[in-house]
BALOBA-1460 file (C-alpha; in Angstrom, 3 decimals):
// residues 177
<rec num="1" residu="x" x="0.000" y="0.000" z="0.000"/>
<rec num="2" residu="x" x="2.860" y="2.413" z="1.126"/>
<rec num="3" residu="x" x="5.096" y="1.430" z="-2.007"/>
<rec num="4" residu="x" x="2.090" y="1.836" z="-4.274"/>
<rec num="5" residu="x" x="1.169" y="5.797" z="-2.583"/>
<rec num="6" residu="x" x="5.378" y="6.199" z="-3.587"/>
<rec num="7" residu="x" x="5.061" y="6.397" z="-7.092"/>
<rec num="8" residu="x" x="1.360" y="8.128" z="-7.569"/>
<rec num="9" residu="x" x="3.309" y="11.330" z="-6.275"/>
<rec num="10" residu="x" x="6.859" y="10.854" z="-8.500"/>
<rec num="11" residu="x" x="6.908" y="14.025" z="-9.992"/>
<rec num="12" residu="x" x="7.267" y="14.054" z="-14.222"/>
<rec num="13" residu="x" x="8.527" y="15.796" z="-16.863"/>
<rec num="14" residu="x" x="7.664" y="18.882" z="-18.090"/>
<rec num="15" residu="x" x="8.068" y="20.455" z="-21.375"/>
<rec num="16" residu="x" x="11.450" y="22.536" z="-22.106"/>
<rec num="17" residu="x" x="11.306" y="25.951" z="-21.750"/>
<rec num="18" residu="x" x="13.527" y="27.499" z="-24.780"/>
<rec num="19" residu="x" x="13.157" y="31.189" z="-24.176"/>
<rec num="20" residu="x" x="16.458" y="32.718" z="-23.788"/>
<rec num="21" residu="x" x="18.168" y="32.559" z="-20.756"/>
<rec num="22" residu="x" x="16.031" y="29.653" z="-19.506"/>
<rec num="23" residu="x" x="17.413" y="26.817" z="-17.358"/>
<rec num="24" residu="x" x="18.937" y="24.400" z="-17.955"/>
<rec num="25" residu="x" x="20.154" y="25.462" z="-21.072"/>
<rec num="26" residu="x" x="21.012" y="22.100" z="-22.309"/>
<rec num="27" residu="x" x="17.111" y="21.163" z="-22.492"/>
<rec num="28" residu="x" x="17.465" y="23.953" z="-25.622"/>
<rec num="29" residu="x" x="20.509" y="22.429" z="-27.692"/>
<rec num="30" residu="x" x="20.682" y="21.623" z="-31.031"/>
<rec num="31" residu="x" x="20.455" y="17.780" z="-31.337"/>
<rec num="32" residu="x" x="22.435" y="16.168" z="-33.690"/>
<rec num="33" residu="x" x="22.367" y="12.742" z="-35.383"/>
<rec num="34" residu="x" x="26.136" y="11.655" z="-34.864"/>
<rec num="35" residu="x" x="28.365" y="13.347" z="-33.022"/>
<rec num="36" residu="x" x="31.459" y="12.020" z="-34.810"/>
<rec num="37" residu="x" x="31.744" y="13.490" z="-38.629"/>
<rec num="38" residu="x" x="34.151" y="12.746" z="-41.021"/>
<rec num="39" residu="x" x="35.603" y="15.398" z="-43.519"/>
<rec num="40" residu="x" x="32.921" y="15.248" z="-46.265"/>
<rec num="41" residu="x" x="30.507" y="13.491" z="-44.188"/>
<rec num="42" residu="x" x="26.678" y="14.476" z="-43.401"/>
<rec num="43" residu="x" x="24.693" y="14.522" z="-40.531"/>
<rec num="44" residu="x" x="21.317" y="15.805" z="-39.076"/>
<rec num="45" residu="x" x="20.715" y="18.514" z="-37.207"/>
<rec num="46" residu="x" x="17.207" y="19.533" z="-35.398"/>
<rec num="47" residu="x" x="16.237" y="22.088" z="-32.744"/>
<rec num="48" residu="x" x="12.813" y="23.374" z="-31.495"/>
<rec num="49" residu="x" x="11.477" y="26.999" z="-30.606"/>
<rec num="50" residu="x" x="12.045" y="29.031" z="-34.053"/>
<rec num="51" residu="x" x="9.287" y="31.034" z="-35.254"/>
<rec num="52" residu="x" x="6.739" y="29.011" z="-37.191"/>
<rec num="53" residu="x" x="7.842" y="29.107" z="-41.138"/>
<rec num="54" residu="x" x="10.189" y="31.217" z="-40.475"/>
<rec num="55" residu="x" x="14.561" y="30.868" z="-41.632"/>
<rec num="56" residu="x" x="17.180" y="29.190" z="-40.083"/>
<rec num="57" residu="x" x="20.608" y="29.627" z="-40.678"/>
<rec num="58" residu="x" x="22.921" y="26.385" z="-40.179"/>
<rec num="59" residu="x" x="26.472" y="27.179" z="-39.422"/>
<rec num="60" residu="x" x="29.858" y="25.746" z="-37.720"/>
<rec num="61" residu="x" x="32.161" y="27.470" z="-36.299"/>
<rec num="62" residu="x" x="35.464" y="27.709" z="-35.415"/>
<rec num="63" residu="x" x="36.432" y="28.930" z="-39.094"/>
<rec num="64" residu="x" x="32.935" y="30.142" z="-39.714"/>
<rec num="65" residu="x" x="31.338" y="27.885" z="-42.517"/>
<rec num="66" residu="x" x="27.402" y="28.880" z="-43.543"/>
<rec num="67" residu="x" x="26.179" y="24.980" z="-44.794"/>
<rec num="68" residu="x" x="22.572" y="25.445" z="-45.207"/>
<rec num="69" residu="x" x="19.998" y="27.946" z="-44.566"/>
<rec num="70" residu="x" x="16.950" y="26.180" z="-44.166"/>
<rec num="71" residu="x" x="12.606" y="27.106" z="-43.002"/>
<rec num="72" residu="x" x="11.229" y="26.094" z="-39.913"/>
<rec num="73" residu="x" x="8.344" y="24.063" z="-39.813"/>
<rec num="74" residu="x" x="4.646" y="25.354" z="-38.476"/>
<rec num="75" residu="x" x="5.605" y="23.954" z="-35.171"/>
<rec num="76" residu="x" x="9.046" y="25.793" z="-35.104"/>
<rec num="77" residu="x" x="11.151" y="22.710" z="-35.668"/>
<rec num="78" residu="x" x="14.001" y="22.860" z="-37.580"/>
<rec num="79" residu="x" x="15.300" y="20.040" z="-39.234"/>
<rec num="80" residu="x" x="17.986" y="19.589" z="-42.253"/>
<rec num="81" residu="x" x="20.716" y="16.730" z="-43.299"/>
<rec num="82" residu="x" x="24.013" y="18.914" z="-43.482"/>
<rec num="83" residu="x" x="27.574" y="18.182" z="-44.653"/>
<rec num="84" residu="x" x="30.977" y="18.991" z="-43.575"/>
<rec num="85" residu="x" x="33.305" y="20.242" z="-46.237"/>
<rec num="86" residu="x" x="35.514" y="17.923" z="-47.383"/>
<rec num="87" residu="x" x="38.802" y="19.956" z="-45.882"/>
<rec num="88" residu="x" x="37.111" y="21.157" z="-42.917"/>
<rec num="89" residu="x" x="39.782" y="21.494" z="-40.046"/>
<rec num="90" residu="x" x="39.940" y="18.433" z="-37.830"/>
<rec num="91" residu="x" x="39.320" y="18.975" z="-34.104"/>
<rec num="92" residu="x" x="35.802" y="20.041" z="-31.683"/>
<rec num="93" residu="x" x="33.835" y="22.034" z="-33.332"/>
<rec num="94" residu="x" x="30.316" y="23.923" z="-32.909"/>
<rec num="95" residu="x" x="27.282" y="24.098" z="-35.300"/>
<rec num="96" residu="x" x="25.367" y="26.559" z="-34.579"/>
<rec num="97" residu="x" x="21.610" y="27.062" z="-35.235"/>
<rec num="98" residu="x" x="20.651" y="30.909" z="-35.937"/>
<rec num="99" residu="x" x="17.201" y="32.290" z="-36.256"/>
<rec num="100" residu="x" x="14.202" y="33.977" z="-34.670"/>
<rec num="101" residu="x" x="11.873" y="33.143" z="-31.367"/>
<rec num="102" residu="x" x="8.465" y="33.453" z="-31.923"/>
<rec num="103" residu="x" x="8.579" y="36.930" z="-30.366"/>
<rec num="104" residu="x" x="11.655" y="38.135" z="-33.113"/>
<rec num="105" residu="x" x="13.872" y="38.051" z="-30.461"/>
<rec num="106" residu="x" x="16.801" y="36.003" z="-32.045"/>
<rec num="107" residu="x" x="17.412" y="32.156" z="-31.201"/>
<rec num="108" residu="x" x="21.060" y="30.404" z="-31.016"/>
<rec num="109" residu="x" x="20.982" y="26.649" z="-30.677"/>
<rec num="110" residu="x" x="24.324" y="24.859" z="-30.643"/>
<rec num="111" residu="x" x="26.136" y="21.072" z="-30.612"/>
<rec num="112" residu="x" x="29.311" y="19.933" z="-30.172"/>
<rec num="113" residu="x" x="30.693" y="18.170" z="-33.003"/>
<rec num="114" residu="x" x="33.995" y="16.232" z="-33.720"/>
<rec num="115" residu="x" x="34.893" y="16.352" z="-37.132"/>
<rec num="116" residu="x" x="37.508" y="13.341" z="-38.078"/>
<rec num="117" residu="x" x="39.605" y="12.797" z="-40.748"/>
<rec num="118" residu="x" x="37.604" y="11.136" z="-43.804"/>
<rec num="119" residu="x" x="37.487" y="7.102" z="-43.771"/>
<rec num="120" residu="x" x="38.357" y="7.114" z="-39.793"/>
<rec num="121" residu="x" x="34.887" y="7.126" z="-38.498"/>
<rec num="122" residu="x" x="31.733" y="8.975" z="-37.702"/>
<rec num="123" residu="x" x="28.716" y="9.555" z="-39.931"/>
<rec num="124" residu="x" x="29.762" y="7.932" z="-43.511"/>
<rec num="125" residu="x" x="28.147" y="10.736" z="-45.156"/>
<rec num="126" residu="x" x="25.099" y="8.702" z="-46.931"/>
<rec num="127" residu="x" x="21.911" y="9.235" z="-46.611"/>
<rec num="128" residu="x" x="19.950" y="7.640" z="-43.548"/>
<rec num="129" residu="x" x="23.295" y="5.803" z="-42.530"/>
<rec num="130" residu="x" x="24.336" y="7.408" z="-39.287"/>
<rec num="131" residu="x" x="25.533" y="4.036" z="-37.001"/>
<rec num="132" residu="x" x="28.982" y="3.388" z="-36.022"/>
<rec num="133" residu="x" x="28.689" y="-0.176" z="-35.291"/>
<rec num="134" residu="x" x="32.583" y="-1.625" z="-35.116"/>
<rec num="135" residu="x" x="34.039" y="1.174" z="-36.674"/>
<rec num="136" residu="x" x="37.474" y="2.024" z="-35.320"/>
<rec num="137" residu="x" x="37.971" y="5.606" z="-33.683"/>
<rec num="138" residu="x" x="34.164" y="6.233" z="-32.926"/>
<rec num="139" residu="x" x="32.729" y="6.793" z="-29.573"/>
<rec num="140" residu="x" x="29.452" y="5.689" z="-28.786"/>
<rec num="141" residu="x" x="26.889" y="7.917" z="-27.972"/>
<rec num="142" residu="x" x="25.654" y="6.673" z="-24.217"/>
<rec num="143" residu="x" x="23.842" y="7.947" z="-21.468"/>
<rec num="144" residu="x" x="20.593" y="9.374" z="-20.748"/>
<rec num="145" residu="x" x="19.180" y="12.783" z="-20.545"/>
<rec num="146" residu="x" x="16.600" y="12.281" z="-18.258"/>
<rec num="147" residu="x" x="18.972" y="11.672" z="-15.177"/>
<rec num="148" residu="x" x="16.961" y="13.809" z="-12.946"/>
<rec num="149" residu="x" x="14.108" y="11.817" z="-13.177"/>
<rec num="150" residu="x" x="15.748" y="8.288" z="-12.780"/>
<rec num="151" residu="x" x="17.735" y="9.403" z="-9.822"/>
<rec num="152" residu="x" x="14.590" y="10.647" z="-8.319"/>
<rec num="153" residu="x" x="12.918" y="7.518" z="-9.247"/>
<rec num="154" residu="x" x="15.576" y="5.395" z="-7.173"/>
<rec num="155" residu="x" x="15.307" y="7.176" z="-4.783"/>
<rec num="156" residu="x" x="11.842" y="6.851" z="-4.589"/>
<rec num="157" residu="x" x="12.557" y="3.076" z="-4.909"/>
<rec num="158" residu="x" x="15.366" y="2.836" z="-2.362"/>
<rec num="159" residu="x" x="12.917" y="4.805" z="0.233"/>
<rec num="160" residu="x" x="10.385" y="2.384" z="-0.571"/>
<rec num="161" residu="x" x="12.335" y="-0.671" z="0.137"/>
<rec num="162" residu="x" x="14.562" y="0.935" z="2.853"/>
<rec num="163" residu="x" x="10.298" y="1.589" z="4.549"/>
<rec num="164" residu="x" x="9.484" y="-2.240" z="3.659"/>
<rec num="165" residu="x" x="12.023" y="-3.430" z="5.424"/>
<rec num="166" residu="x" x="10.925" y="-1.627" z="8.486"/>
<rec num="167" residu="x" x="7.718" y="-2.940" z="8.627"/>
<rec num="168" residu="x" x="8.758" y="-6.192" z="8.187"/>
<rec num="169" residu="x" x="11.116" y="-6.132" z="11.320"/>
<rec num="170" residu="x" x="8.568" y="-4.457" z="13.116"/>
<rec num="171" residu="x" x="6.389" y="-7.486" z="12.592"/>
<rec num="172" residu="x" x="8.605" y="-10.110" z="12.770"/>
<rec num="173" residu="x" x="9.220" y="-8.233" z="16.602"/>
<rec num="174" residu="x" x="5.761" y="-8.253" z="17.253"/>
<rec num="175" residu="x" x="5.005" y="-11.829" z="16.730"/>
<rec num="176" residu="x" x="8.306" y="-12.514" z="18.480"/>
<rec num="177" residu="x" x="6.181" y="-11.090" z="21.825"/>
């Protein structure tokens, strides 16, 4: 009954808020498809919160490189395949998303990106073929970004057991008189 009561009140997720300045910040990145890229290769690139229909400007940085200016959806999604020139500097690099909130105010979303030298790994630069499996050189992408919510879920768990075990001494003494 206890355990049960535990998880009606786990609290849940709420939608990002990507106004600027909002935290955490990271809830309003730029997601990418790989994060490994090859010289010449292509990935995807999609972040919410532009103006409906409105232009997006798709950039990396470092040596500033425009790849693709592309229109938001009705929704204010933004989503376009991209590729890295072919002699784009090796190294950590940004891509940068650049366009306009709903309210004109203007919107920056960004990722990290590694760009590789071509044939050693990442996205191969095809179409729809974004996995790494066995390649040499590539780091998988692991982890979760919902943390906050499994750690507060085992907690909730670990106070749950941590209270069953409790009552079940507490019983075990009460028979025992």
């Amino acid at each position: 009954m206890v355990l049960a009561a535990s998880f009606v009140f786990a609290p849940t997720a709420k939608a990002a808020d990507c106004t600027p300045g909002s935290y955490p910040p990271a809830q309003c990145a730029a997601e990418v498809s790989s994060t490994v890229v090859p010289q010449g290769g292509a990935l995807t690139v999609t972040g919410p919160g532009f103006a409906p229909e409105s232009w997006v400007s798709i950039d990396i940085l470092s040596q500033v490189v425009h790849l693709k200016t592309v229109e938001a959806e009705g929704n204010g999604r933004v989503r376009a395949r991209v590729r890295i020139p072919d002699d784009f500097e090796e190294g950590t690099h940004t891509l940068m998303l650049t366009g306009r909130n709903p309210d004109g105010s203007e919107r920056r979303l960004s990722a990290t990106i590694v760009v590789v030298e071509a044939g050693r790994g990442g996205a191969s630069g095809e179409p729809g073929n974004d996995d790494h499996h066995g390649e040499a050189g590539v780091l998988a992408h692991t982890g979760a970004s919902n943390t906050v919510e499994m750690g507060i879920a085992g907690g909730v768990l670990l106070s749950a057991g941590g209270l069953t075990l409790r009552l079940v001494q507490r019983r075990r003494r009460t028979r025992a008189s």
